[in-house]
C-alpha positions as YAML, in Angstrom:
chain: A
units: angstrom
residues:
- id: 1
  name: UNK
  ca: [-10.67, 19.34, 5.67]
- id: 2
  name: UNK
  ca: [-11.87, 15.86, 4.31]
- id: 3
  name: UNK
  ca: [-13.22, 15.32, 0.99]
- id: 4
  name: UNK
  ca: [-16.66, 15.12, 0.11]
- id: 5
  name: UNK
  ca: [-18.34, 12.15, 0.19]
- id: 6
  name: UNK
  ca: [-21.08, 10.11, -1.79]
- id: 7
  name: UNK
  ca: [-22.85, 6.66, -1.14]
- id: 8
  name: UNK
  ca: [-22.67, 4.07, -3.05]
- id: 9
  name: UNK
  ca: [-23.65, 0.41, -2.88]
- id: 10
  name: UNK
  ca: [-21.27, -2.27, -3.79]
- id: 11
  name: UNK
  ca: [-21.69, -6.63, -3.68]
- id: 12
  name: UNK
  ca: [-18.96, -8.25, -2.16]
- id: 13
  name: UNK
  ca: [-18.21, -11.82, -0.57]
- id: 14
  name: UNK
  ca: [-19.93, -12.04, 2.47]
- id: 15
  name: UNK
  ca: [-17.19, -13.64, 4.40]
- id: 16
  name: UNK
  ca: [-14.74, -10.71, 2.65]
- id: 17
  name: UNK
  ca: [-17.85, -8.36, 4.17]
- id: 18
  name: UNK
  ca: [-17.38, -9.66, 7.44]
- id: 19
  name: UNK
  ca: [-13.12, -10.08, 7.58]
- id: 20
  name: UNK
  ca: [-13.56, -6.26, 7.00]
- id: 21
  name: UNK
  ca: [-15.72, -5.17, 9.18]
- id: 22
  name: UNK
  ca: [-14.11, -7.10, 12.36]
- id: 23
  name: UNK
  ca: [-11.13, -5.54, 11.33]
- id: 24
  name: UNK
  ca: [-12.63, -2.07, 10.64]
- id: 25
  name: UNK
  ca: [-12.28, -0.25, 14.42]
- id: 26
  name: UNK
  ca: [-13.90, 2.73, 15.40]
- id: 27
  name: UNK
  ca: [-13.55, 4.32, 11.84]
- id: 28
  name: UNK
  ca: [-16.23, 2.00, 10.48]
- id: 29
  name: UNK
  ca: [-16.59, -0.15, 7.64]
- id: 30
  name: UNK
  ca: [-16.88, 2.76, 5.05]
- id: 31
  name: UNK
  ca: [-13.61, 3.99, 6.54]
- id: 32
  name: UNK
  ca: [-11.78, 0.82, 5.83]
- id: 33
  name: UNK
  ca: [-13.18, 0.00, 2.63]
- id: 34
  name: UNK
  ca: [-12.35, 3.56, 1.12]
- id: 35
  name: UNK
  ca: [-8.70, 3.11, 2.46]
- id: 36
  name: UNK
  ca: [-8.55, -0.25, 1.12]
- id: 37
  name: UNK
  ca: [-9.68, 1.41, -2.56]
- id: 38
  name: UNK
  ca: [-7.22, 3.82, -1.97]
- id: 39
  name: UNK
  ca: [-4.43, 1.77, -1.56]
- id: 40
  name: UNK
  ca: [-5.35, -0.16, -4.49]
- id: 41
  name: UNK
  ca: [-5.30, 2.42, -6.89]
- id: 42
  name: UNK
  ca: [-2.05, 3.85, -5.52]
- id: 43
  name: UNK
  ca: [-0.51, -0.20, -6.57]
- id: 44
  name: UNK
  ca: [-2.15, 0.39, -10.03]
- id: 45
  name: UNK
  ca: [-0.63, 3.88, -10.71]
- id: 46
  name: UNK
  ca: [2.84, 2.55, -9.55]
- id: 47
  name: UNK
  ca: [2.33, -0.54, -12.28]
- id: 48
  name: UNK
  ca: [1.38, 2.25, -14.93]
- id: 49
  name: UNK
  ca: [4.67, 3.73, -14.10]
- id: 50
  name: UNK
  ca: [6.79, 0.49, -14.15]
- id: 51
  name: UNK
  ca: [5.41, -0.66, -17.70]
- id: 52
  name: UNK
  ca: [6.24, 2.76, -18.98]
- id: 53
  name: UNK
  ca: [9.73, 2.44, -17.14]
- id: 54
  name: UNK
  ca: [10.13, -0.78, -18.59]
- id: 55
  name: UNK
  ca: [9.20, 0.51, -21.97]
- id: 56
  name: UNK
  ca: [11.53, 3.08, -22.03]
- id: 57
  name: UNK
  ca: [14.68, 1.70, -20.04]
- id: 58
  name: UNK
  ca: [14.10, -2.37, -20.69]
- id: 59
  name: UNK
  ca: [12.82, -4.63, -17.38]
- id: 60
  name: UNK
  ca: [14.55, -4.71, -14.12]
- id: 61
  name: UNK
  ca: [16.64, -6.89, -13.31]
- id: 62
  name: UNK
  ca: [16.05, -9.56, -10.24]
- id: 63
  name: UNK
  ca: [19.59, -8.80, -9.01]
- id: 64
  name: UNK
  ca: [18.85, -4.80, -9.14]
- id: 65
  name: UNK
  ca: [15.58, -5.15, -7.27]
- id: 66
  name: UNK
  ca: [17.25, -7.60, -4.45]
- id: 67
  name: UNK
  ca: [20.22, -5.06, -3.82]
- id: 68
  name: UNK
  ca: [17.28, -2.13, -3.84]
- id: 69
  name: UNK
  ca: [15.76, -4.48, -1.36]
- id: 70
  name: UNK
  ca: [18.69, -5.12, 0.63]
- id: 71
  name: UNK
  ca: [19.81, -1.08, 0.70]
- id: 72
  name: UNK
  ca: [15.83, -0.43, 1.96]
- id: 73
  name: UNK
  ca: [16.54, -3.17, 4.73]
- id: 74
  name: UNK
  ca: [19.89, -1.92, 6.02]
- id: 75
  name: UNK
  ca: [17.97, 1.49, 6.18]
- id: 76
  name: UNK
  ca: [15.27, 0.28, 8.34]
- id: 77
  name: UNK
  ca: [17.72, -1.75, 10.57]
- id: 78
  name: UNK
  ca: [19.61, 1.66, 10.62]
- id: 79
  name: UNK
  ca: [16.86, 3.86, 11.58]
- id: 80
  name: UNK
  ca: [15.54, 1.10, 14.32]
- id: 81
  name: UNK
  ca: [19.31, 1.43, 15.96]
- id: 82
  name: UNK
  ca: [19.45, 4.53, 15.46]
- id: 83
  name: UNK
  ca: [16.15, 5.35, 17.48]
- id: 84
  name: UNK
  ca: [16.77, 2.93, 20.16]
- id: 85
  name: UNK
  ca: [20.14, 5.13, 20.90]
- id: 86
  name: UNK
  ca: [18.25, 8.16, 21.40]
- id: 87
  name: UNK
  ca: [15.98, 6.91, 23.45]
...
């Protein structure tokens, strides 16, 4: 069941306005925007959680986050291969 829902008016840059709803679909402009919001606020949470990380355990280092990045990679390649096998 969705959640309920409220309208509101916001002011935007028209050609932002516009970008959006071309690339809105069926769903609508309303649709897009809300994911958009949502999405955003999902990034901002995740920052709260690094500077409190950070805090607590000292910053990340560039070399940790590139072999983290490299591990996610081979995963993907992995799971592309591994898909293309079963099919």
């Amino acid at each position: 069941m969705s959640e309920p829902t409220q309208k509101y008016s916001i002011t935007m840059p028209r050609d932002i306005a516009e970008a959006a709803r071309a690339r809105s679909g069926p769903s609508g402009l309303s649709a897009y925007v809300a994911a958009a919001v949502a999405r955003q606020i999902e990034r901002d949470n995740l920052n709260e959680l690094i500077v409190v990380a950070e805090a607590e355990h000292g910053p990340i280092a560039d070399e940790e986050v590139q072999a983290l990045r490299d591990q996610l990679q081979q995963a993907r390649s992995q799971q592309t291969h591994d898909g293309a096998n079963a099919a």
